[in-house]
Phi, psi and omega in degrees: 000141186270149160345283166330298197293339188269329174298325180313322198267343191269328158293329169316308185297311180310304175338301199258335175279354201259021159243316163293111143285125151097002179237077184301319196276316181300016180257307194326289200291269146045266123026280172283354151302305187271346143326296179273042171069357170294184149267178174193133219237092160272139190221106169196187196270196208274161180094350191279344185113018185307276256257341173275338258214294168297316172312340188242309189306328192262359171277324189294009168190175208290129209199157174251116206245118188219122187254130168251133178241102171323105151230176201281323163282349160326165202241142166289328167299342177271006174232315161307311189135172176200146189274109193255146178260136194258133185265000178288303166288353165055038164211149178320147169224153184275104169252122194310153161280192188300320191287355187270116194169147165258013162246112149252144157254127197241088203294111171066069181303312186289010185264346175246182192273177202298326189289321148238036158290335204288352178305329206276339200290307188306325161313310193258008182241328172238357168074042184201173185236147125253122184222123197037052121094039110316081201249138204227142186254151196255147195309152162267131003303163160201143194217149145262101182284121227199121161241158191220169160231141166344116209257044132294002183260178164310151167064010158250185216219090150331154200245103177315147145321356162271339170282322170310329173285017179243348169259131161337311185216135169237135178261185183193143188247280172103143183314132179322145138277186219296335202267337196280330193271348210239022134277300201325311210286318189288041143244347147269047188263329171227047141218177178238353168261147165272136149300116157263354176057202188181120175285359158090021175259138198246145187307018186245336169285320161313327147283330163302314185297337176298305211265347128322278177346289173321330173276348185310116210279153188212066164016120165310319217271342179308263157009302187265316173310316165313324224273318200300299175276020142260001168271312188301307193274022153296293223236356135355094180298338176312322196251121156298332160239100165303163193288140175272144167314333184277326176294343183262329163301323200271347163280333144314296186310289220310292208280333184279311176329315164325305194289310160299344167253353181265068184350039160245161177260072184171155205231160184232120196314342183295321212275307167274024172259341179274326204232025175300286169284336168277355166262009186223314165329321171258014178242033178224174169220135170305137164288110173325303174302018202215356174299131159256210164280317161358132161304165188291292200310339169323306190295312187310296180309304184338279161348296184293311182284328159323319204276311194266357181291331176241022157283150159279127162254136181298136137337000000 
């Protein structure tokens, strides 16, 4: 990594720290999602900074940015687009939705239904649209920021497992601590807005570090460690769903981003061993019989975490 590339991602960090507090590791991932081409799935209960948190990411450079707020009576056309006939030309003309943009935020995803959460896969998975058999490809970069609430509260829709395998990474923000909290209230003691700013980095530099990434060197034996834990939650009984081949790519994209931004051209078993559960956790499910009182996710990370802890990590 050149000098220049390291200052870009220390502005980026900067950027997004001066609204978040006290939250390192979610900007770091934050960070690495949208470096490797991922999506990234926030989740905790309301009020913690989900939704401020996608807001300072798509703020930290110059980027085209758009928020849909999910509700249960949307439409997949109020997010795709829909095709109108125009009579001046007597034939349909295509008017794009919200996603075509390159950050959408897709706020309390789980609050509208499973027919248009299912609008987002084909978009997060090929970086396209299809509408009347009409497929229009959407700008680049493009990332999806998706806040959820637990889905013990009220008025939400689990999110099927083909969406969850389409976000890269999913966090938790978690309550602040006490000192992260009693700055936020003395800097919003006379507004109700965050300045988020804007580090002046432009969306063509955000593609060149992607497309860095991507070169980042990734050991066979790396490789074979991953392989390794991702078989076990294959083959385990505790879990009825194990991690998918599209989840062992993205732990790969996820630890070489991991690596580039901590400025090597070359990825370290820490490096996927740091991002096991947060790229794997929502793509595995519990065995009932093996259920606690504990939430499933809880359970899951446990799990998981148990698999890498007796896994060999390569020298």
């Amino acid at each position: 990594m050149t000098t220049a590339t390291g200052a870009l991602i220390d502005q980026l960090e900067q950027s997004i720290a001066r609204v978040i507090r006290g939250k390192d590791e979610a900007i770091r991932h934050a960070l690495i999602a949208l470096l490797a081409r991922g999506h990234l799935l926030i989740e905790d209960v309301p009020g913690v900074g989900k939704t401020t948190l996608a807001q300072a990411l798509a703020n930290s450079f110059h980027c085209a940015f758009q928020r849909v707020q999910f509700t249960s009576d949307m439409l997949p056309s109020d997010v795709l687009g829909i095709s109108v006939f125009n009579p001046a030309e007597q034939q349909f003309e295509f008017k794009p939705g919200p996603i075509f943009t390159n950050i959408v935020l897709a706020d309390e995803i789980n609050r509208t239904t499973p027919k248009t959460q299912s609008a987002l896969l084909e978009a997060m998975n090929e970086a396209q649209v299809t509408v009347d058999n009409q497929t229009h490809a959407l700008p680049q970069p493009f990332m999806v920021l998706a806040t959820q609430n637990p889905i013990e509260h009220h008025g939400t829709y689990p999110l099927p497992e083909s969406q969850l395998d389409r976000f890269m990474i999913r966090i938790r923000m978690g309550y602040p601590s006490r000192e992260s909290e009693k700055e936020i209230l003395q800097r919003r003691a006379h507004t109700r807005t965050v300045d988020i700013g804007n580090s002046g980095i432009e969306a063509a530099d955000v593609l060149a570090m992607q497309t860095a990434v991507e070169q980042v060197r990734v050991d066979d034996s790396l490789l074979d460690y991953a392989l390794e834990i991702i078989d076990r939650t294959r083959q385990t009984d505790r879990l009825i769903l194990g991690v998918s081949p599209r989840g062992s790519l993205m732990l790969q994209r996820a630890a070489q981003a991991r690596a580039f931004i901590e400025g090597r051209d070359f990825c370290l078993p820490d490096d996927f061993k740091r991002l096991i559960i947060p790229v794997f956790a929502h793509r595995v499910a519990v065995n009932t019989r093996y259920a606690t009182t504990q939430r499933k996710s809880t359970q899951t990370e446990a799990i998981l975490q148990e698999i890498v802890d007796s896994t060999h990590v390569p020298l």
